[in-house]
Z-matrix of the N, CA and C atoms (Angstrom, degrees):
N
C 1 1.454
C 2 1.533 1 109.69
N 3 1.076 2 112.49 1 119.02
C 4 1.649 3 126.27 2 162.29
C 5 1.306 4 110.45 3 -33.10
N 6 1.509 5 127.26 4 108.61
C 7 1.587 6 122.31 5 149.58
C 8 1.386 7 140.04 6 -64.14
N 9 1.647 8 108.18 7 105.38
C 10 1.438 9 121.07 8 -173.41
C 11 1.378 10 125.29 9 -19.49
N 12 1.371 11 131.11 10 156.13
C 13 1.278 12 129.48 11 163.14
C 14 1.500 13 108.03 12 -119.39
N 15 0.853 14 130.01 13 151.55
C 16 1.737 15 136.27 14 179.19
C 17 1.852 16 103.89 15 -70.27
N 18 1.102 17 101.35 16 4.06
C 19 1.548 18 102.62 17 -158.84
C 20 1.735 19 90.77 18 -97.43
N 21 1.522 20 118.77 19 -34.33
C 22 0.672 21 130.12 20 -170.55
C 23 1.869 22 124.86 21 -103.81
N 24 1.466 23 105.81 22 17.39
C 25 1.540 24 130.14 23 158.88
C 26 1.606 25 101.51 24 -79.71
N 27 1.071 26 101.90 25 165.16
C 28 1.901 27 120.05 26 -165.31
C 29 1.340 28 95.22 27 -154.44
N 30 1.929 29 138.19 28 95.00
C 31 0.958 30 122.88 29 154.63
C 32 1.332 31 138.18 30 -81.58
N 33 1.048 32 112.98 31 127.81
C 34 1.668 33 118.69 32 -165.65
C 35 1.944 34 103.12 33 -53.10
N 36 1.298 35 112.24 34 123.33
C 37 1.079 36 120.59 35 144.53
C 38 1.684 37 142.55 36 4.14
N 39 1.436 38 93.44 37 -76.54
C 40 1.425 39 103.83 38 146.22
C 41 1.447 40 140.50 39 -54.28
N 42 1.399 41 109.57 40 -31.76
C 43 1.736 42 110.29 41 -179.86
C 44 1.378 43 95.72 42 -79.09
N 45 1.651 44 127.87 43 -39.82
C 46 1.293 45 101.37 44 -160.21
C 47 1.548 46 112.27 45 -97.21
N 48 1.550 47 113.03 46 10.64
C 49 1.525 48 108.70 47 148.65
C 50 1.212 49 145.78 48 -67.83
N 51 1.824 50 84.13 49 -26.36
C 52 1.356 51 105.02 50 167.03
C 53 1.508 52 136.11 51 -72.55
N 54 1.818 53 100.88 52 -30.99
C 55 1.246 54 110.51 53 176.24
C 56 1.725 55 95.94 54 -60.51
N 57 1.581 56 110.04 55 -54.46
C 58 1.488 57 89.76 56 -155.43
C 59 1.220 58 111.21 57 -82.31
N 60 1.747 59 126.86 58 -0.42
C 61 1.424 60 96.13 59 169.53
C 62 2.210 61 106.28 60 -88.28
N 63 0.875 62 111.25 61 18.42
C 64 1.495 63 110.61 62 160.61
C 65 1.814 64 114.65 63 -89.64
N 66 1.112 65 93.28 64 -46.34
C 67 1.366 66 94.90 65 -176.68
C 68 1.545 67 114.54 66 -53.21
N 69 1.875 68 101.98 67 -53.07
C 70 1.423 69 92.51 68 -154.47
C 71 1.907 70 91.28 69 -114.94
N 72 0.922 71 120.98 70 4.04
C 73 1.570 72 133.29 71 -173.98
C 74 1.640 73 99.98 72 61.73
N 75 1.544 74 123.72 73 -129.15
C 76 0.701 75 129.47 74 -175.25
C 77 2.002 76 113.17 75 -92.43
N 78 0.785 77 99.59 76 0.94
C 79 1.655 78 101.24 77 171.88
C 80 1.555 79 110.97 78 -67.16
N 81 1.640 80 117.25 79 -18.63
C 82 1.435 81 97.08 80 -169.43
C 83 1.393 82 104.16 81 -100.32
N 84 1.786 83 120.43 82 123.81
C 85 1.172 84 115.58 83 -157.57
C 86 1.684 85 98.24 84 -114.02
N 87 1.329 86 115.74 85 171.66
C 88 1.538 87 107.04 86 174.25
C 89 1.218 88 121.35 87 -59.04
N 90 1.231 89 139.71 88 10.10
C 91 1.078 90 141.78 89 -141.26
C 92 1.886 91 79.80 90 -113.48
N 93 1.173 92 118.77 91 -46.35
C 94 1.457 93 122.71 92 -166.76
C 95 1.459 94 100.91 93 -75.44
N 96 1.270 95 128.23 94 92.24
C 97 1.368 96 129.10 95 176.44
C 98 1.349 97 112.05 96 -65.73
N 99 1.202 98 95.88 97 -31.27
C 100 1.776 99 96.88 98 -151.96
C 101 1.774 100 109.51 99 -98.24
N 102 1.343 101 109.18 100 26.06
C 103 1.171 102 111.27 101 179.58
C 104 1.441 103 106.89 102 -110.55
N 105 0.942 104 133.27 103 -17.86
C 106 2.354 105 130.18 104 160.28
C 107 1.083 106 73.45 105 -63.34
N 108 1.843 107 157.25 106 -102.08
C 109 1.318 108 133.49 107 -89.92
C 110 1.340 109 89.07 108 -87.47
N 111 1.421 110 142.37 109 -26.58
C 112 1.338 111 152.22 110 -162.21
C 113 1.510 112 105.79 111 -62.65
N 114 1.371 113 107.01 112 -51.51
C 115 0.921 114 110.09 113 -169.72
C 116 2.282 115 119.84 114 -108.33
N 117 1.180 116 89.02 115 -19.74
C 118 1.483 117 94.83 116 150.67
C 119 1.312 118 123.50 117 -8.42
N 120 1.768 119 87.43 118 -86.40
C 121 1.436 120 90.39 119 -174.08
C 122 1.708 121 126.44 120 -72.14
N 123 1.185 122 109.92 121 -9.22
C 124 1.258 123 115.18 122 -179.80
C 125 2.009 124 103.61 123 -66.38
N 126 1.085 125 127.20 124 -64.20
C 127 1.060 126 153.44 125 148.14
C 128 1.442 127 119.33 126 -9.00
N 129 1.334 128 104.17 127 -48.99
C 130 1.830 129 124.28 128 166.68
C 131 1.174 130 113.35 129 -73.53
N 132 1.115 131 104.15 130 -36.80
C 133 1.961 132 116.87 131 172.13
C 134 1.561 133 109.85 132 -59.67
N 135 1.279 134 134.06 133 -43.25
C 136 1.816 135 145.53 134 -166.82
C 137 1.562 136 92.49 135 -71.28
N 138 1.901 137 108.83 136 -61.74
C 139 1.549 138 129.47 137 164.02
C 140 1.609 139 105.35 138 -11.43
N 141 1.684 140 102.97 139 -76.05
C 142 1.499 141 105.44 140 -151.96
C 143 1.529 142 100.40 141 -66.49
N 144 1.377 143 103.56 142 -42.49
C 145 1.656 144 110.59 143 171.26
C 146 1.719 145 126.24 144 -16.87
N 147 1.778 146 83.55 145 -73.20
C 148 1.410 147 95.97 146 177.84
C 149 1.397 148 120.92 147 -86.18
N 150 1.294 149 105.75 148 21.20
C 151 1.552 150 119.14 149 175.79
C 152 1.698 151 104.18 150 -93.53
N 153 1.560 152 98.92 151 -35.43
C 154 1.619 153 84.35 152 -172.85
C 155 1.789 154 113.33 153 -126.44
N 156 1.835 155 87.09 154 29.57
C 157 1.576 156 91.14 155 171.17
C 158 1.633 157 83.82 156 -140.84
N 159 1.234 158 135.65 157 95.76
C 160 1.410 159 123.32 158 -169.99
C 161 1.949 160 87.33 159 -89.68
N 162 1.529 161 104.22 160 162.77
C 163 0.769 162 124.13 161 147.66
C 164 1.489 163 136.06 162 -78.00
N 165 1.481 164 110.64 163 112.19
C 166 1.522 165 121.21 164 -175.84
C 167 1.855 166 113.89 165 -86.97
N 168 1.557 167 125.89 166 140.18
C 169 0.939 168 128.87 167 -157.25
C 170 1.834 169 82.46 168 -98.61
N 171 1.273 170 102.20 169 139.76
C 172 1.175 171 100.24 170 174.47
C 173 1.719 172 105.03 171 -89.26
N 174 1.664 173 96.26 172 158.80
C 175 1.992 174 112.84 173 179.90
C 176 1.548 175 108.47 174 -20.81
N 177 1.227 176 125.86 175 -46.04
C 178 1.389 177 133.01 176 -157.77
C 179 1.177 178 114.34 177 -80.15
N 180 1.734 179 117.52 178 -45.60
C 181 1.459 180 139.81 179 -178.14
C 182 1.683 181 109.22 180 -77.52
N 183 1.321 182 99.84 181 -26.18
C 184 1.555 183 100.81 182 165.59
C 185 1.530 184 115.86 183 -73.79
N 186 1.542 185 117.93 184 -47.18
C 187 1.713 186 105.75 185 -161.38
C 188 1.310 187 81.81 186 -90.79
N 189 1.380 188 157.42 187 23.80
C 190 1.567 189 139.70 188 146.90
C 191 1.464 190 99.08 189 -66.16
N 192 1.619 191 121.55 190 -69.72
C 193 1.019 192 117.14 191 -173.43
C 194 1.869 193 111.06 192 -73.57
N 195 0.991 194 139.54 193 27.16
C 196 1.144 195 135.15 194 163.55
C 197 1.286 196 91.73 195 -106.00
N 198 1.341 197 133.87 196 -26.43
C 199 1.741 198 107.03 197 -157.19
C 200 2.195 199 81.92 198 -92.92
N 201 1.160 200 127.92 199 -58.93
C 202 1.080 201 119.66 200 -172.43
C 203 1.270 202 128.27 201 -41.15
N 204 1.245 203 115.11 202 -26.07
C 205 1.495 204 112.60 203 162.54
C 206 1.461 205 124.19 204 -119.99
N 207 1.835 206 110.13 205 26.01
C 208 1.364 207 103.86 206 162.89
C 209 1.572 208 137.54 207 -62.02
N 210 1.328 209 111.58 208 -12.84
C 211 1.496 210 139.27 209 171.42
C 212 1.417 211 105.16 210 -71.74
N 213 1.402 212 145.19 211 3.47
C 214 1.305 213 130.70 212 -137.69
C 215 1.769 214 87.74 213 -141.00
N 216 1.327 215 111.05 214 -2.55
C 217 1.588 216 87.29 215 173.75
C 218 1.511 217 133.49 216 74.55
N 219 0.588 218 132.79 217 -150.45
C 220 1.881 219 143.41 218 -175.91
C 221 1.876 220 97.97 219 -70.97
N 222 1.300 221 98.04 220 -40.75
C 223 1.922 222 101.25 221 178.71
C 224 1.409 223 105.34 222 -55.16
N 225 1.250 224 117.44 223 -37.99
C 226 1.622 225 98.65 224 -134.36
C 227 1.533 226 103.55 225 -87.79
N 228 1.362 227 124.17 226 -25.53
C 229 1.248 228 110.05 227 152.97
C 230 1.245 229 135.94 228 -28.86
N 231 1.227 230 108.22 229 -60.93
C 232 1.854 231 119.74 230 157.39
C 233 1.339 232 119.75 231 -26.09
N 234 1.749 233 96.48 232 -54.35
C 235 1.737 234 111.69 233 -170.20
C 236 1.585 235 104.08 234 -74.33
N 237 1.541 236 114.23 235 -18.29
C 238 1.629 237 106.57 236 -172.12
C 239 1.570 238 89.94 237 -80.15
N 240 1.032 239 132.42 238 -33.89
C 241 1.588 240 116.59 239 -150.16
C 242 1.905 241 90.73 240 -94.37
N 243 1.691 242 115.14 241 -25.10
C 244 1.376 243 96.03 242 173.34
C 245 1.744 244 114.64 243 -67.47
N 246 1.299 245 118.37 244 -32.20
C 247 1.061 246 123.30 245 -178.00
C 248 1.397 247 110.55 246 -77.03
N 249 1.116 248 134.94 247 -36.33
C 250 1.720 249 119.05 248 168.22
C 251 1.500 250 113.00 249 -45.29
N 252 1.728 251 113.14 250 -33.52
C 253 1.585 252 107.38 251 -156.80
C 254 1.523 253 102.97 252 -95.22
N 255 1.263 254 108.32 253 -2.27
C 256 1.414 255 112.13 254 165.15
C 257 1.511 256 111.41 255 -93.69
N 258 0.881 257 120.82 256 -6.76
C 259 1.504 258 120.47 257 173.76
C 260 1.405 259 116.02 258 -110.68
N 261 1.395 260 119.26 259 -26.03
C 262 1.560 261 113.91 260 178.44
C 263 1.301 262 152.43 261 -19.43
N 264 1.805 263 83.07 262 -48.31
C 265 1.583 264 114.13 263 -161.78
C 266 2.151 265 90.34 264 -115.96
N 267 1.315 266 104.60 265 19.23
C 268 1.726 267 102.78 266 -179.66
C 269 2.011 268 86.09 267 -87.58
N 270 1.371 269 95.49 268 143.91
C 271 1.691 270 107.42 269 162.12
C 272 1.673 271 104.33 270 -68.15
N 273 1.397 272 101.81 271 126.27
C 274 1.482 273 105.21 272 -173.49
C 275 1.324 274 100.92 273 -96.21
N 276 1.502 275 126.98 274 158.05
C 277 1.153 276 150.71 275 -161.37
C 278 1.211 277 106.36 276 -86.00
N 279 1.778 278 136.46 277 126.90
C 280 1.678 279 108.15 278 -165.46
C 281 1.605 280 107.14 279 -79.38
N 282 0.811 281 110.18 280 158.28
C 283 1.903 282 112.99 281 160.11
C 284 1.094 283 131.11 282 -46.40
N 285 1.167 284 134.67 283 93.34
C 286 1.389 285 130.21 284 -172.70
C 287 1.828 286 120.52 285 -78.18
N 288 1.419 287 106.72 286 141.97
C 289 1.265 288 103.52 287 177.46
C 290 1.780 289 108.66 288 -61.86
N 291 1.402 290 117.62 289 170.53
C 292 1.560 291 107.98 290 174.73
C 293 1.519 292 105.30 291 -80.33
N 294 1.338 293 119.69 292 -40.96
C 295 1.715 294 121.11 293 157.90
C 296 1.732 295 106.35 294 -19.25
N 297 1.077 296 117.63 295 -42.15
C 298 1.889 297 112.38 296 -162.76
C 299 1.710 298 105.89 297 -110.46
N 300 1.747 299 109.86 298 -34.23
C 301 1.496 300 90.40 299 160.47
C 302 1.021 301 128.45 300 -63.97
N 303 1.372 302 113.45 301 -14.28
C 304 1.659 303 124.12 302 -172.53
C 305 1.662 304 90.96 303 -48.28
N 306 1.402 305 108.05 304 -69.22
C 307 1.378 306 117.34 305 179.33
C 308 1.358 307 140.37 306 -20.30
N 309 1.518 308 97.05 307 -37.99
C 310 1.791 309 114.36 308 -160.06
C 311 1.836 310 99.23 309 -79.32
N 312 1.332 311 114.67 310 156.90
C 313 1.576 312 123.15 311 179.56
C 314 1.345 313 108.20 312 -53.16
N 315 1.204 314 123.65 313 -24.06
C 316 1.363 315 105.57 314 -156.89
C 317 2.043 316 115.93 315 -91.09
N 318 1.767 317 71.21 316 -8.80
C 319 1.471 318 88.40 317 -166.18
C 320 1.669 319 116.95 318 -103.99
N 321 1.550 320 105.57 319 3.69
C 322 1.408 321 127.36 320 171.17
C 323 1.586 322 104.72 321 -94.58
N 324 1.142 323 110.20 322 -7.15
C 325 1.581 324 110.21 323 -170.91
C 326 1.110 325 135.05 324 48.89
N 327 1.389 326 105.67 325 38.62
C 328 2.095 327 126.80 326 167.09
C 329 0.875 328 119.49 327 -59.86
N 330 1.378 329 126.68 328 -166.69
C 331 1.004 330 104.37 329 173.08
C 332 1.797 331 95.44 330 -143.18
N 333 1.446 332 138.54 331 152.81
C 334 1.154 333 117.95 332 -145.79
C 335 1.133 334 97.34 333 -98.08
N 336 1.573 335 96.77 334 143.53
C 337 1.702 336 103.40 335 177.64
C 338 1.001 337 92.54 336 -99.91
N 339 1.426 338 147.02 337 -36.52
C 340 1.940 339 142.69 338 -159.88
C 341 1.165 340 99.37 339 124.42
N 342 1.777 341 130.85 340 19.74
C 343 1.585 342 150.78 341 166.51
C 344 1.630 343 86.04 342 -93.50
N 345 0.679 344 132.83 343 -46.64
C 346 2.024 345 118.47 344 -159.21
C 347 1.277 346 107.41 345 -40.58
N 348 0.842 347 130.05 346 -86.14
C 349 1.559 348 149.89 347 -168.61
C 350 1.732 349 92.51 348 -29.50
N 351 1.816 350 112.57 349 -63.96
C 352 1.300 351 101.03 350 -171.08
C 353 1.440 352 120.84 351 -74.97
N 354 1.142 353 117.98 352 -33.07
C 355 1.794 354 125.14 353 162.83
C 356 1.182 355 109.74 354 -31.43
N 357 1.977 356 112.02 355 -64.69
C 358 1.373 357 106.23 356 -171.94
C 359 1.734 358 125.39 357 -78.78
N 360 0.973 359 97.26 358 -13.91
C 361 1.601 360 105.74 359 171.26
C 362 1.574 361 106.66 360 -70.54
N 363 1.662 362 116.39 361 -49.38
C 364 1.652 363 101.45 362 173.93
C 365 1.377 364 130.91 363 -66.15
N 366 1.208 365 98.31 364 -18.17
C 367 1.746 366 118.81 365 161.43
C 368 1.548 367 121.76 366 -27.55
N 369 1.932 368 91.68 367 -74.27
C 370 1.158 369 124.77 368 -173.88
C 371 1.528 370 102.40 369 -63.21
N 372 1.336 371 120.37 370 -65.87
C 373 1.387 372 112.38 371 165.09
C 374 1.301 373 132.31 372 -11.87
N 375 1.278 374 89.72 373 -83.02
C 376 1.823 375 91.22 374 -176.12
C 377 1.390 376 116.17 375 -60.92
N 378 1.284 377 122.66 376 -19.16
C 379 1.400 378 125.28 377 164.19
C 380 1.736 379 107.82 378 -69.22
N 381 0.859 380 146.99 379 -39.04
C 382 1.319 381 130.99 380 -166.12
C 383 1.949 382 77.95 381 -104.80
N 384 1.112 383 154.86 382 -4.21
C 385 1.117 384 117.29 383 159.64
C 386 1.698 385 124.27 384 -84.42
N 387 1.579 386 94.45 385 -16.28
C 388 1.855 387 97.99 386 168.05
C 389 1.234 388 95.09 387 -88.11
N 390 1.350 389 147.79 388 -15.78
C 391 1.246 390 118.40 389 148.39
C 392 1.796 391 135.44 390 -52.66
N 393 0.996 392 107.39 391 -47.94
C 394 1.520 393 131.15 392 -177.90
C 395 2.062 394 85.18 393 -62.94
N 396 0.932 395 138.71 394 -33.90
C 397 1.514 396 132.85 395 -130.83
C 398 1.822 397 91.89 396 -110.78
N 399 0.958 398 89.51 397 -27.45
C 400 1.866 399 107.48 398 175.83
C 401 1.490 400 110.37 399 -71.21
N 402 2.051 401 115.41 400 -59.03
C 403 0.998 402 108.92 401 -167.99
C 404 1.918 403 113.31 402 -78.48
C-alpha cells in the first residue's frame, strides 16, 4: 500500500467550520481569510493520521451494529460503516468486570424509579476510582 501524503487529504467543509467556529466562536468573521488555510492543514494532519492508523471497532461494537441493521438488506452495510464513524470518536464506556455489573440497576432487576441512571453512574465511579487508587 502506497504511503499517504497530506497533500492528498480533502477536508470536508463542514469539519473545518466547525473547527473554527469552536476555536474562535463567533469572533471569526469573514473578514479573517486567512484562518481555514491556517488551520486546514492542521486538520489534514489528524485526517492523514487516522487514515493510516484507522480505528478498529472492537468484536462487541461490531455485532451491536451488525445486529441493528441486519433487517436492512443490501443498505445496512453502508449504515454499519456510517454508524461506526459516528461512534468512533464517542468516549467508550470501560468494561466492567461481571463482579461490578452485578451491581448496576439493571442487573438487580428493579424496577426504575428515575434512580437508574444515578445508581449506575455511582457504580461506575467508584469502580474506575478503585481503579485509579490501585494504579
Amino acid at each position: 500500500m502506497e504511503k499517504l501524503r497530506i497533500e492528498q487529504i480533502e477536508v470536508p467543509e463542514g469539519m473545518l467550520k466547525a473547527f473554527i467556529l469552536a476555536r474562535y466562536g463567533s469572533h471569526a468573521s469573514n473578514g479573517d481569510s486567512h484562518i481555514p488555510g491556517l488551520h486546514r492543514m492542521e486538520i489534514a494532519a489528524a485526517l492523514l493520521w487516522l487514515a493510516e492508523n484507522p480505528i478498529v471497532p472492537t468484536d462487541g461494537q461490531c455485532e451491536e451494529m451488525i445486529q441493528s441493521y441486519a433487517r436492512q438488506g443490501d443498505k445496512g452495510s453502508r449504515n454499519i460503516a456510517i454508524e461506526w464513524q459516528r461512534h468512533m470518536f464517542l468516549k467508550r464506556e470501560p468494561e466492567l468486570p461481571a463482579e461490578v455489573k452485578a451491581l448496576l440497576w439493571s442487573a438487580r432487576h428493579f424496577p426504575d424509579t428515575g434512580s437508574q441512571h444515578r445508581h449506575d453512574e455511582a457504580v461506575r465511579k467508584a469502580y474506575e476510582l478503585g481503579k485509579q487508587a490501585k494504579s
